[in-house]
C-alpha positions, 0 to 999 in steps of 0.5 A: 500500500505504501509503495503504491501511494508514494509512486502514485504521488510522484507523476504529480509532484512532477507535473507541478514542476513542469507548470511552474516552469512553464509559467515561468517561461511564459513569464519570460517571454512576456517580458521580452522584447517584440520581434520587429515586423518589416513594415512596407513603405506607403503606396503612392497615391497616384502610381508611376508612369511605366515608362519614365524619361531613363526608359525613353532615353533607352528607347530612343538609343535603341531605335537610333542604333537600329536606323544608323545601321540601316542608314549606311547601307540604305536598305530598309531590311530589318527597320521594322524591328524598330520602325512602324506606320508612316516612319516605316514609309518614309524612311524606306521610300528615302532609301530608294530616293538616295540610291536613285540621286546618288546619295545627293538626296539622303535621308532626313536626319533624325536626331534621337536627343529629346529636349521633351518627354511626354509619356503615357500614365497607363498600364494597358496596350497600345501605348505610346509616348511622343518626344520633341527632340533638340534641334538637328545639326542641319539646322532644320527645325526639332521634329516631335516623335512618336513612339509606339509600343503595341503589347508588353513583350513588343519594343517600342517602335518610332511610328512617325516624325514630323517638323515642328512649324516655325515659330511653334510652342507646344501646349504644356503637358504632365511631367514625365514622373506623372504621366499624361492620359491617352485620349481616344480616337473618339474622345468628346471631351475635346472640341472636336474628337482626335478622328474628327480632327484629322478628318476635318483638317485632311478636307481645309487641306484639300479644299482650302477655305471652300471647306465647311471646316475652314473657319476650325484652323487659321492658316498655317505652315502646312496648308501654305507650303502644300497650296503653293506645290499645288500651284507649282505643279498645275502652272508648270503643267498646264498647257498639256494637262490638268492637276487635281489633288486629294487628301484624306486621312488613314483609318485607324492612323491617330493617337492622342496624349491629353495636355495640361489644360485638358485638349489633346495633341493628336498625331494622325497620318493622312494621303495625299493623292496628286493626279497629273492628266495628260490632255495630249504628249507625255511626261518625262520624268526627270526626277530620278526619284520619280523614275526609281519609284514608278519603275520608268522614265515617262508617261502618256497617260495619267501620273499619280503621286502618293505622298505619306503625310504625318500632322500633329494637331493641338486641340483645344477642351470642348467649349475652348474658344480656341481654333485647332493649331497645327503643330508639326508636319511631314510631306514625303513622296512615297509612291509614283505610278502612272500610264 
């Protein structure tokens, strides 16, 4: 009985001990200092652009080191990989004008040096960012880029150039850290929507102040040198044939960012059709180019030529008292055909 009572005694005795050492640690541990926990840093209200000016600076390397090379060889194998729309065009029919002149005529310097960056703030695709570059060695005057990047695993790819017109200050926009809006094509929060603009702007062209949009744009750099050409061309013609010219706008050609007082500068392309009908005789054509283009020498029948042509157009928010002001402009010869 003794033995049995004292045996059955020591599993609680023992049970005692492992209580109060256990409180003992909990006492310890309570006394101890916290671990610190890693505290993340505050979002910022408004996300960053993804695309930045170090970003853009890459980009425009990249691009520039694509059209150095292309550039000595005058081939425009392998410009799509950092070329796309209008500036493929251009670059690749300038290729044919320098081989065609012998290198008299070579193709238009593009300086990949930004003096302006205006990126996009989404995070979707298509994307595109525009840039007004510093003034070219040759003087001319700095030409505002576009570039586009058509998904994520896409680079971006310069979608067009034009010149900046004399005297042109371009509307303030969103500083690079913060981004500027994509407008859309069809956006009504502007005096007239991105593709009505292009649209109404490729009719002033075409039919001058007879167009119902004319009172829209007040004369400009653009409209001027196009109606001299025009003129040039139908005078120097005119006893043998007749000269009639259209400009029209590409479908789906338009981007826009929003600006800081809430219009848009929008980039559009546009063709322009200039059709020589001959009443009697032919036409020699005496630029090469000209020549190199349509694959012959003269023609007795008709002469067609397509010009891919680049704008870039401020326009002002819905209800602005303002007109659209034409920015930028590029005109090049991309196509001759004729019978």
């Amino acid at each position: 009985m003794t033995a049995r009572i004292h045996g059955g005694r020591t599993p609680r005795r023992r049970t005692a001990g492992a209580t109060v050492a256990l409180v003992a640690l909990l006492g310890l541990a309570a006394c101890a200092n916290p671990v610190p926990e890693p505290v993340p840093d505050a979002a910022p209200a408004v996300p960053p652009p993804v695309m930045d000016v170090a970003r853009s600076t890459r980009v425009l390397d990249q691009v520039g080191a694509v059209l150095a090379e292309r550039d000595a060889a005058l081939d425009p194998a392998g410009l799509e990989a950092r070329l796309s729309g209008p500036a493929l065009a251009i670059r690749s029919a300038e290729y044919v004008r320098a081989v065609a002149t012998n290198g008299e005529r070579p193709p238009v310097t593009l300086p990949m040096t930004a003096q302006t960056t205006i990126v996009p703030d989404t995070d979707t695709w298509p994307r595109t960012q525009m840039v007004v570059t510093e003034q070219p060695a040759d003087l001319q005057a700095p030409l505002l880029l576009v570039l586009q990047q058509d998904g994520p695993r896409e680079p971006y790819r310069l979608w067009s150039w034009a010149r900046l017109g004399p005297s042109v200050q371009m509307p303030a926009t969103a500083d690079p850290s913060v981004g500027s809006e994509p407008v859309a094509a069809d956006d009504d929060t502007l005096l007239l929507t991105p593709a009505e603009a292009l649209g109404q702007y490729a009719d002033v062209l075409t039919n001058g102040d007879a167009s119902a949009a004319a009172a829209t744009f007040p004369p400009d750099f653009f409209r001027t040198a196009l109606g001299e050409a025009r003129n040039q061309t139908a005078a120097s013609l005119q006893a043998v044939a007749t000269v009639a010219e259209t400009v029209a706008p590409v479908e789906g050609a338009v981007t826009a960012l929003r600006t800081a007082d809430g219009g848009a500068i929008v980039v559009g392309q546009l063709n322009t059709v200039t059709t020589v009908t001959l009443s009697q005789g032919s036409i020699t054509l005496n630029d090469p180019f000209d020549a190199a283009l349509a694959g012959k020498g003269s023609v007795t029948s008709n002469l067609v030529r397509t010009w891919t042509d680049v704008v870039a157009l401020y326009v002002p928010p819905a209800g602005a008292a303002t007109q659209v002001q034409v920015l930028a402009a590029e005109h090049a010869r991309t196509a001759v055909s004729g019978e």
